[in-house]
C-alpha positions in Angstrom: 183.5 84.5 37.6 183.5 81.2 35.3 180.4 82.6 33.9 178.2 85.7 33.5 174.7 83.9 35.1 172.6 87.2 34.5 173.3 86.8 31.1 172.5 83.2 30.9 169.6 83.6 33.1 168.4 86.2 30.2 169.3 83.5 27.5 167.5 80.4 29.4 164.6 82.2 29.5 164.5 83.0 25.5 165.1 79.5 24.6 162.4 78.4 26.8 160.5 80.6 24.8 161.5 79.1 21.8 160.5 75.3 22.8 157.4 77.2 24.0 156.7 78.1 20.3 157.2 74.1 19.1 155.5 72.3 22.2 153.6 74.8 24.1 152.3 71.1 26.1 155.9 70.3 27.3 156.6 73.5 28.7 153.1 73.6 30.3 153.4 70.3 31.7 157.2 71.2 33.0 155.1 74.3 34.8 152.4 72.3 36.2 154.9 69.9 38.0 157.5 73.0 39.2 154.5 74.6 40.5 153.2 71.6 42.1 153.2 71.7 46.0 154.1 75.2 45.9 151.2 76.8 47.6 151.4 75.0 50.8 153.9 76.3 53.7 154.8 73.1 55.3 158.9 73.6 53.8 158.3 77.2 53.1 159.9 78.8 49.7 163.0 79.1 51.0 163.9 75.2 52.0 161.9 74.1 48.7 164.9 76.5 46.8 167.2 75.3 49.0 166.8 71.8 48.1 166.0 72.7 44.1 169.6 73.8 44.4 171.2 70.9 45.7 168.9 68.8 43.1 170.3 71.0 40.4 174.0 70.3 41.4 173.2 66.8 41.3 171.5 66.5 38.3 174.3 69.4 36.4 171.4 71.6 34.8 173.0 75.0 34.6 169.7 75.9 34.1 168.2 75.1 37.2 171.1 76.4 38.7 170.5 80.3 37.9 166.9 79.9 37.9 166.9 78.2 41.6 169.6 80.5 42.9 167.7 83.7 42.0 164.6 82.5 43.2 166.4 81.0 46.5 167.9 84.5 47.1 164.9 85.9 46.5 163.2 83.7 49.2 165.8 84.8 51.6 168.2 82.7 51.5 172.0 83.6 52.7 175.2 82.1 51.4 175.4 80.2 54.2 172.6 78.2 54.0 173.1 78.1 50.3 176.7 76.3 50.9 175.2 74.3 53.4 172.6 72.7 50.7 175.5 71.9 48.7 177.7 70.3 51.3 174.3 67.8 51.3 174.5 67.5 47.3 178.2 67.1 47.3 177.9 64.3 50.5 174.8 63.1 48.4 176.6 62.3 44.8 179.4 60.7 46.9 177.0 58.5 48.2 175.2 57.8 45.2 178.9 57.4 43.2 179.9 55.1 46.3 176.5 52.6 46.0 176.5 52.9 42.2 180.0 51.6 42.7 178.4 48.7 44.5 176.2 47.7 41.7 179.5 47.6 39.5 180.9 45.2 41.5 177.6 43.0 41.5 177.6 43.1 37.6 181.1 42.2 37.5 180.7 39.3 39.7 177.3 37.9 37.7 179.2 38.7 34.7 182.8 37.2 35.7 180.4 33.9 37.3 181.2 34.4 40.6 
């Protein structure tokens, strides 16, 4: 295991805490928006996981990581279906790298005069 995610789960949560203590408005604000569409069923709990997950691959927040693949398990999710949400963040970043690599080659040409 690269890392021991119960552990960190545990730790994520204290140092939420902690900014809690500082700026109880950020944290609330950070809750309002998470919790925000969450009471309807039209994707259900499961998919919404689902697609936290693959969000939190492509955005690299460990954090969201444990917290969306407890939750995700939680909401019933299998392996499967977990892998198959990342298969669509991997195919995703690609994409993104592959268009952002598009924009490169516009700057370089604007920049180069051509």
């Amino acid at each position: 295991m690269m890392m021991d995610w119960n552990e960190y789960h545990k730790q994520v949560g204290a140092r939420i805490g902690d900014v809690m203590k500082v700026s109880a408005d950020t944290v609330r604000g950070y809750q309002t928006l998470s919790a925000a569409n969450s009471k309807t069923t039209l994707l259900g709990e499961k998919t919404r996981q689902l697609i936290s997950l693959a969000v939190a691959v492509t955005t690299r927040c460990d954090g969201c990581i444990v917290v969306h693949t407890d939750a995700a398990l939680k909401a019933g999710a299998t392996k499967e279906e977990i892998g198959e949400a990342l298969g669509v963040a991997v195919a995703m970043n690609a994409g993104a790298a592959l268009v952002f690599s598009s924009r490169v080659m516009d700057a370089v040409a604007a920049k180069s005069g051509q």
